[in-house]
C-alpha positions as a Markdown table, in Angstrom:
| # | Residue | x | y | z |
|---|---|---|---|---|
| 1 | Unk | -57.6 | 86.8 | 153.8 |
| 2 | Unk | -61.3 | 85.8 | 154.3 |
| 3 | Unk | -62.8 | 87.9 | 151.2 |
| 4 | Unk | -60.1 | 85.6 | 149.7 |
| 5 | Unk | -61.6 | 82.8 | 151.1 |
| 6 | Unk | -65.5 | 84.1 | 150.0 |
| 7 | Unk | -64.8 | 84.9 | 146.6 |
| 8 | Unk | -63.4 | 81.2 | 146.3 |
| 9 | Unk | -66.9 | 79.7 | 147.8 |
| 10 | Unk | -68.6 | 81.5 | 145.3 |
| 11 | Unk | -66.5 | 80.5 | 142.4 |
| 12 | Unk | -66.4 | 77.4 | 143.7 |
| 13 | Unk | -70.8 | 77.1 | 143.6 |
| 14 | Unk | -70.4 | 79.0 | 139.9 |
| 15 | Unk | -68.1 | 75.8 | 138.9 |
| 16 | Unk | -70.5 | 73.5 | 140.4 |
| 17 | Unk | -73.6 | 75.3 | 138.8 |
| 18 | Unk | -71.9 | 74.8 | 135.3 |
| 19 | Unk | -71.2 | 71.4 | 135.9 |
| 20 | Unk | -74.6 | 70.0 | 137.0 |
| 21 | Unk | -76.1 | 71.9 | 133.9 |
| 22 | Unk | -77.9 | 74.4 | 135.2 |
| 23 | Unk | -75.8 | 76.8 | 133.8 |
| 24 | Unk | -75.0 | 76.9 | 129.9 |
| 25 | Unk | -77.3 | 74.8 | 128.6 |
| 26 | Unk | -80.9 | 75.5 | 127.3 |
| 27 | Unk | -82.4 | 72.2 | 130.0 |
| 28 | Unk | -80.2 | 74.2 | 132.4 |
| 29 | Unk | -81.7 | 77.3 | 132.0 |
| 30 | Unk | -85.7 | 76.5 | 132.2 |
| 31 | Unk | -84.7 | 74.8 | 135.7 |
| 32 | Unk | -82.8 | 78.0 | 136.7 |
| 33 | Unk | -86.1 | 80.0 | 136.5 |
| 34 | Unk | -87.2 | 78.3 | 139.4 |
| 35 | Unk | -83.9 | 77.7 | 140.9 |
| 36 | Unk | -82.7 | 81.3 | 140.5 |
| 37 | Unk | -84.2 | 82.6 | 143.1 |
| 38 | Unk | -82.7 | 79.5 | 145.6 |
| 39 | Unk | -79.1 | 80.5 | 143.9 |
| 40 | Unk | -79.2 | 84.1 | 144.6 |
| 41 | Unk | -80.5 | 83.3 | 148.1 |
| 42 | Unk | -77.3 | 81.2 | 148.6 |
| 43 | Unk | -74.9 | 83.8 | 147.4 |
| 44 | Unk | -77.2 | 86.4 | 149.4 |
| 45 | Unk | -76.5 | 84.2 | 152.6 |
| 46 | Unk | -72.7 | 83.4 | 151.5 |
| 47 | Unk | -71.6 | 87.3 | 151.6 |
| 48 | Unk | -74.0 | 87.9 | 154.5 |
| 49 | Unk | -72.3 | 85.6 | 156.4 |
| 50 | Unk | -68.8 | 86.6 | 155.2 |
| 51 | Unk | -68.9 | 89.8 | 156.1 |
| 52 | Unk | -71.1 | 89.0 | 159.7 |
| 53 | Unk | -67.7 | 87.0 | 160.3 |
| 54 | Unk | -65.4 | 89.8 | 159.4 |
| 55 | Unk | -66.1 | 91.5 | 162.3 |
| 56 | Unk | -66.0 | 89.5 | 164.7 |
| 57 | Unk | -62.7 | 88.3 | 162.9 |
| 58 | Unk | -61.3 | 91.7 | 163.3 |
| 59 | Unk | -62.3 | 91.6 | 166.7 |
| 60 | Unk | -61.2 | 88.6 | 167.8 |
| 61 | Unk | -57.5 | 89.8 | 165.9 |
| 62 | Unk | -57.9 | 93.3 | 168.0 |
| 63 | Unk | -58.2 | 91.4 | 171.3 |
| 64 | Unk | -55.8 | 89.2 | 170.8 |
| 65 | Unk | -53.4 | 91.2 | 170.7 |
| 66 | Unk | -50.8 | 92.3 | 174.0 |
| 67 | Unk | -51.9 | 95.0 | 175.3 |
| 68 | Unk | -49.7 | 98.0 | 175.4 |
| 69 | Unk | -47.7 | 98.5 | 178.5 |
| 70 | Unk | -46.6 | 101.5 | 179.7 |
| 71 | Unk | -43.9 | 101.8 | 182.0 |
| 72 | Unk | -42.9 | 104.8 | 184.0 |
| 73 | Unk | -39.3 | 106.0 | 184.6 |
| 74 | Unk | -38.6 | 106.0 | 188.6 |
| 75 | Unk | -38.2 | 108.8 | 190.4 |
| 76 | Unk | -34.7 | 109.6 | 190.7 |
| 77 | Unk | -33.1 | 109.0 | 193.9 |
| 78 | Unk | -33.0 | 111.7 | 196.6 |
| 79 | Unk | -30.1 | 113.4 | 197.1 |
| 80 | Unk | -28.2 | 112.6 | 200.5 |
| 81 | Unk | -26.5 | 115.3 | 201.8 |
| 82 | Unk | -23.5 | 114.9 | 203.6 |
| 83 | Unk | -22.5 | 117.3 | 206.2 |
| 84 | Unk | -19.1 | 118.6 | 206.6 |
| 85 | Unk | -18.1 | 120.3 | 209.9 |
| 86 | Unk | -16.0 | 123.5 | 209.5 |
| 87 | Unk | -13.8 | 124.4 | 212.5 |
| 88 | Unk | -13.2 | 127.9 | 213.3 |
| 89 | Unk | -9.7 | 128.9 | 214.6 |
| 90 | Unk | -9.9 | 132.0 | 216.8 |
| 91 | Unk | -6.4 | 133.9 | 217.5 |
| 92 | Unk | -5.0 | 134.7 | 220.7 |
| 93 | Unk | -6.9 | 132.2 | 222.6 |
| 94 | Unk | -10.2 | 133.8 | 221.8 |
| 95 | Unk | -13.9 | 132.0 | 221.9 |
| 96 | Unk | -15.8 | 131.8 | 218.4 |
| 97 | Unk | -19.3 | 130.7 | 218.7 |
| 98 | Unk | -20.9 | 130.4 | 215.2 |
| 99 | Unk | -24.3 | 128.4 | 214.5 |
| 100 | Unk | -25.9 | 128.6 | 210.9 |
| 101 | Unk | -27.1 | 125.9 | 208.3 |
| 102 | Unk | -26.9 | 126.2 | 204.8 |
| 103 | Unk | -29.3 | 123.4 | 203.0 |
| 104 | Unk | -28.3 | 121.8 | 199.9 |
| 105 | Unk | -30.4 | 123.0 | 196.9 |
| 106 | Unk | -32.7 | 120.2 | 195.6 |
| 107 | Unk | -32.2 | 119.0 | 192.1 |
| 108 | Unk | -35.3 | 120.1 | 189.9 |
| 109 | Unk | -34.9 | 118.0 | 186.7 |
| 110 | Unk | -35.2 | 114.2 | 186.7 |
| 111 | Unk | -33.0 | 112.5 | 184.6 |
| 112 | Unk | -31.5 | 109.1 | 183.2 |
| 113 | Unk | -28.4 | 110.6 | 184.6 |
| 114 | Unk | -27.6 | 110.8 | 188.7 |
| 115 | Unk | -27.2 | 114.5 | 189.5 |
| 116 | Unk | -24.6 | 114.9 | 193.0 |
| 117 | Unk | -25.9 | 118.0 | 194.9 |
| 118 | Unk | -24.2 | 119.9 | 196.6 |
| 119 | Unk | -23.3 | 119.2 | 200.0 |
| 120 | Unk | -25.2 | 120.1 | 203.1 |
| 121 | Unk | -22.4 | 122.7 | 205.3 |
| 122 | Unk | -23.0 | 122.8 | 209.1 |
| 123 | Unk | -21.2 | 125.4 | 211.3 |
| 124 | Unk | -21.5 | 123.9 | 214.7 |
| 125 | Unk | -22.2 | 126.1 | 217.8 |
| 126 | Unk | -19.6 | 124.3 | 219.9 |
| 127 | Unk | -17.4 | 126.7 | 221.3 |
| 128 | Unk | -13.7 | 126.4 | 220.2 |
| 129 | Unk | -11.0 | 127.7 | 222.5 |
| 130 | Unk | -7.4 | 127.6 | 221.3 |
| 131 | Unk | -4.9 | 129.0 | 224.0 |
| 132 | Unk | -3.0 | 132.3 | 223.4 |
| 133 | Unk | 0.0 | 131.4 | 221.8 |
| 134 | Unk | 2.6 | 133.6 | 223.9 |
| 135 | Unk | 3.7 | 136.3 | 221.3 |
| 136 | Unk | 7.5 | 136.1 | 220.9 |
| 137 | Unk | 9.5 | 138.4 | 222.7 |
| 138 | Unk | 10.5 | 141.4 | 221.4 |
| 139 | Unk | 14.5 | 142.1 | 220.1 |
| 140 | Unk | 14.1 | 144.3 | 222.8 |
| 141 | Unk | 16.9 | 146.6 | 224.4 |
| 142 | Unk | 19.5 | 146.6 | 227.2 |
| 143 | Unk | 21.1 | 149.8 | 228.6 |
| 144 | Unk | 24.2 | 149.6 | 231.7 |
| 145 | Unk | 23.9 | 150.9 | 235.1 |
| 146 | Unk | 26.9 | 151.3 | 237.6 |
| 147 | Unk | 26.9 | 150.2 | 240.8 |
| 148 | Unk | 29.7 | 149.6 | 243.5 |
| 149 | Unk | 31.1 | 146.7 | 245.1 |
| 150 | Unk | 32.1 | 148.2 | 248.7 |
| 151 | Unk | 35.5 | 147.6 | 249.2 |
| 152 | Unk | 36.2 | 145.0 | 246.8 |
| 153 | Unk | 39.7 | 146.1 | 245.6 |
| 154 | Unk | 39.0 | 146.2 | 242.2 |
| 155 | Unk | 38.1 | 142.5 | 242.0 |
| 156 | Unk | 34.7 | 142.7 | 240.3 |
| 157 | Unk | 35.7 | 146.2 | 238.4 |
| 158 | Unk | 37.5 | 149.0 | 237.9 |
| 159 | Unk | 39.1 | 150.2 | 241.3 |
| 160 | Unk | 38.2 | 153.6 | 242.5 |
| 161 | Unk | 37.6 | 155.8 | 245.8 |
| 162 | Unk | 37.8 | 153.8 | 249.1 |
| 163 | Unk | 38.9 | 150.4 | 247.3 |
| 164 | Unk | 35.7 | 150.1 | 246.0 |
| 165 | Unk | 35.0 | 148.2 | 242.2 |
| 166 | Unk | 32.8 | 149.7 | 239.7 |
| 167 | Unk | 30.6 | 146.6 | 238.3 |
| 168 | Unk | 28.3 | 147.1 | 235.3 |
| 169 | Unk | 24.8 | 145.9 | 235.7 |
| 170 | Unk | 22.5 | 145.3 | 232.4 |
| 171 | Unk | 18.9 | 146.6 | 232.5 |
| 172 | Unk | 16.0 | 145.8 | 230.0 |
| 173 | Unk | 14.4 | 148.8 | 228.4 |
| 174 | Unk | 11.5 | 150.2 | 226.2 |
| 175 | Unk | 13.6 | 150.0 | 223.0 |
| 176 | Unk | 14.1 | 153.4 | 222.3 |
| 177 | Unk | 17.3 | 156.1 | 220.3 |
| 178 | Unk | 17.4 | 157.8 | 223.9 |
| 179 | Unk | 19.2 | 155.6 | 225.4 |
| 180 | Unk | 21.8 | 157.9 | 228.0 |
| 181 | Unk | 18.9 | 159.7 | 229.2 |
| 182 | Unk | 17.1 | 156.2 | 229.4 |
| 183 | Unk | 19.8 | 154.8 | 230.9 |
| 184 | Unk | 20.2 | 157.6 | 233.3 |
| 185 | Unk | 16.7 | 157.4 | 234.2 |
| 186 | Unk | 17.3 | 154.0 | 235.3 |
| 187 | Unk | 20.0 | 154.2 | 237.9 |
| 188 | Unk | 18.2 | 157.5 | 239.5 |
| 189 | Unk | 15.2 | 155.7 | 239.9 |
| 190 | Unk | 16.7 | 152.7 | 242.6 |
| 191 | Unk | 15.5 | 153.6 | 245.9 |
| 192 | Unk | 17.3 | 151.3 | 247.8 |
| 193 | Unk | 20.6 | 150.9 | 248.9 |
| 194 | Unk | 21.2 | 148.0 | 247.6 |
| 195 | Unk | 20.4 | 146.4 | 244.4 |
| 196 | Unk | 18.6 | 143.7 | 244.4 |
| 197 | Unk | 20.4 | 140.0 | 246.1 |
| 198 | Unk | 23.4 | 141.4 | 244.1 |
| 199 | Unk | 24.9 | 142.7 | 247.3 |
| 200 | Unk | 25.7 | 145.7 | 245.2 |
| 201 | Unk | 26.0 | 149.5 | 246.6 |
| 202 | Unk | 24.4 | 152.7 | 245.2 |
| 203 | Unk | 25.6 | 156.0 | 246.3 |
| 204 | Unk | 22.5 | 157.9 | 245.0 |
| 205 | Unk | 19.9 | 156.1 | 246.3 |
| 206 | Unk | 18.8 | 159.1 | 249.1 |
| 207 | Unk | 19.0 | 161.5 | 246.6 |
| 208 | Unk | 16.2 | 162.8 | 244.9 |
| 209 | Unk | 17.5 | 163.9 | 241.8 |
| 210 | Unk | 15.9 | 164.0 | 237.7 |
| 211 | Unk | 17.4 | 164.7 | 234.0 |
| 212 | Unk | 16.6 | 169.0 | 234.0 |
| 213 | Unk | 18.6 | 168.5 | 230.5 |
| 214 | Unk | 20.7 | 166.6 | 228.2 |
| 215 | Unk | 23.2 | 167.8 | 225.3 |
| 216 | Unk | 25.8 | 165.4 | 223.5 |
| 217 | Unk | 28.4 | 167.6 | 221.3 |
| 218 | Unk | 31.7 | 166.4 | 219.3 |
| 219 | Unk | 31.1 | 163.4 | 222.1 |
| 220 | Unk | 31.0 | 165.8 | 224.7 |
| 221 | Unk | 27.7 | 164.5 | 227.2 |
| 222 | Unk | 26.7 | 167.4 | 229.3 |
| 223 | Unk | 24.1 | 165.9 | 232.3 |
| 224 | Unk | 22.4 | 168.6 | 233.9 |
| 225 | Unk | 20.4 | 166.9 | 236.9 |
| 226 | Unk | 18.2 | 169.2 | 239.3 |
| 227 | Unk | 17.1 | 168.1 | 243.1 |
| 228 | Unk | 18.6 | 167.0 | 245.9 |
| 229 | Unk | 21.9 | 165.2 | 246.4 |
| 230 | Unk | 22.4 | 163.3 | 249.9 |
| 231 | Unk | 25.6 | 161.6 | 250.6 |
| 232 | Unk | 26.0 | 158.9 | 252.9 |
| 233 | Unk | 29.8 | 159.7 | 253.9 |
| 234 | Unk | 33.1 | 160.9 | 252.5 |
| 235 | Unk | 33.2 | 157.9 | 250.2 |
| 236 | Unk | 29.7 | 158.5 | 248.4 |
| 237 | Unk | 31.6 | 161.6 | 247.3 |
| 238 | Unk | 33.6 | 158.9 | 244.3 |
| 239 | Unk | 30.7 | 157.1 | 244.1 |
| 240 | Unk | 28.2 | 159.3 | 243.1 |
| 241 | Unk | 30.5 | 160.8 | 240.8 |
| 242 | Unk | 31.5 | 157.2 | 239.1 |
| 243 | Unk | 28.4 | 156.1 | 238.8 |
| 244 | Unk | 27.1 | 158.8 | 236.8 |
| 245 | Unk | 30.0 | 159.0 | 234.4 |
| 246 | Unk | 30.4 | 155.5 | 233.4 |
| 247 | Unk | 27.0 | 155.1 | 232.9 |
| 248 | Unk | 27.2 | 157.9 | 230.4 |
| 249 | Unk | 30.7 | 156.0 | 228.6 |
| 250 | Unk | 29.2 | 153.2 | 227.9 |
| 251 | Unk | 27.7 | 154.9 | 224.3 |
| 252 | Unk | 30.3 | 154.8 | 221.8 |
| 253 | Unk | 29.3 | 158.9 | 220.7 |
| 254 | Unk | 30.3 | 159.7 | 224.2 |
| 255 | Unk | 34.0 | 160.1 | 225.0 |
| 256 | Unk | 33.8 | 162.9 | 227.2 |
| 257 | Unk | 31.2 | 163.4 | 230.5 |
| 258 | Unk | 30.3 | 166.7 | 232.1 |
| 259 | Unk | 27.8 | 166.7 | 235.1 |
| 260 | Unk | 26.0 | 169.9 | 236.9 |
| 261 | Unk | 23.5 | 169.4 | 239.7 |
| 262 | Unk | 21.3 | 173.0 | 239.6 |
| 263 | Unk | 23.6 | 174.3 | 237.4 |
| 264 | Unk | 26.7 | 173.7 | 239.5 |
| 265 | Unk | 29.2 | 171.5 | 238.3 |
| 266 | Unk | 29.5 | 168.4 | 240.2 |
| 267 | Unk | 32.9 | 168.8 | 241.4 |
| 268 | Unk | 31.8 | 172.0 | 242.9 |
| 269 | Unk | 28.6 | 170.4 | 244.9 |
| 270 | Unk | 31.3 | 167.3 | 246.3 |
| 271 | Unk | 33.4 | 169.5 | 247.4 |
| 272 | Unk | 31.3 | 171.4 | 249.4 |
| 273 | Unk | 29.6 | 168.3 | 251.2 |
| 274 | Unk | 33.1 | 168.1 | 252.0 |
């Protein structure tokens, strides 16, 4: 825009030349050959100055202009990490003691978009106790032992010997498919007169007497015991015997019961206690 402007000044002094007559006519021309040289000097000093004010033109339009501003992105946010408590449950009342940290990985690109990291997981050291939780019981198994009720009549049982009752008693066992020697075991092994508060009777308990061997045939039980059988009086003799064979009945496969103490028949011993 300036040459613009130039190249119009000197056009403009050309015009001006022409029409004061210094230019294109023959009076014009004798004065231009002293004149020339103040003409070319002014033309000379014209485009001198023209292009001394291009410059600072150029930079006065270079300054003025806003200067670039750059802005940097932010950093992205830190990641928060959260913790989340995990609980251990021990079994059977048991004490877990667990202490470990696992940090959340940091995120390693910055973006325009907010990354979630993953969270922070803290296994506390705090000791967790739970009570045993009692196991269930067990189906388990129940077996019958025969004791006496000393001259009851028949009132609490079936009536036998010296008006005594036979009374069923039920006894938890091991479950187990032995169940007449089991049962068998169980009424040998009372020691005392008496069972229990029951006020019940039992003939065998002075004897000292274990299962030598057991056979079950066509539901025939044959009890061979071994030891020593002490009677208490002539009414043990019923006892002792009743007491062994019903506990033996009580199993559907056994209809029939034979019973040897050293290989005699028991019959045979009772009779010779007398």
């Amino acid at each position: 825009m300036i040459e613009n402007k130039v190249a119009s000044a000197i056009v403009n002094l050309f015009q001006l030349l022409i029409q004061s007559g210094l230019i294109g006519s023959k009076e014009g021309e004798k004065k231009m050959s002293y004149k020339k040289t103040i003409l070319v000097c002014m033309i000379v000093t014209l485009l001198a100055a023209g292009c001394s004010v291009l410059p600072r033109l150029s930079d006065k339009a270079v300054t003025d202009l806003p200067e670039p501003t750059l802005k940097l992105s932010e950093p992205p946010p830190q990641a928060t990490q959260l913790p989340i408590i995990i609980t251990a449950t021990p079994k059977n009342g048991a004490v877990i003691e667990a202490s470990a940290t696992i940090a959340a990985s940091e995120t390693s690109t910055a973006s325009t978009t907010q990354v979630q990291p993953p969270p922070l997981v803290v296994i506390t050291n705090t000791p967790v106790i739970i009570p045993a939780t009692p196991s269930s019981p067990s189906s388990g198994q129940t077996v019958k032992i025969f004791l006496v009720a000393i001259s009851d009549n028949g009132v609490s049982g079936k009536k036998f010997g010296c008006d005594d009752s036979l009374v069923a008693v039920d006894v938890s066992v091991t479950p187990t498919v032995a169940v007449l020697r089991t049962a068998l075991n169980e009424l040998l092994s009372i020691k005392s007169d008496y069972y229990g508060q029951s006020g019940l009777y039992n003939a065998l308990y002075q004897s000292n007497l274990e299962i030598d061997n057991l056979g079950l045939k066509n539901g025939l039980a044959s009890i061979y015991l071994k030891g020593n059988l002490v009677l208490g009086g002539i009414c043990d003799n019923p006892r002792v015997e009743e007491q062994l064979r019903a506990t033996a009945l009580q199993f559907s496969t056994v209809s029939e019961v034979e019973i040897f103490i050293n290989g005699k028949p028991l019959a045979e011993v009772l009779s010779e206690r007398g």
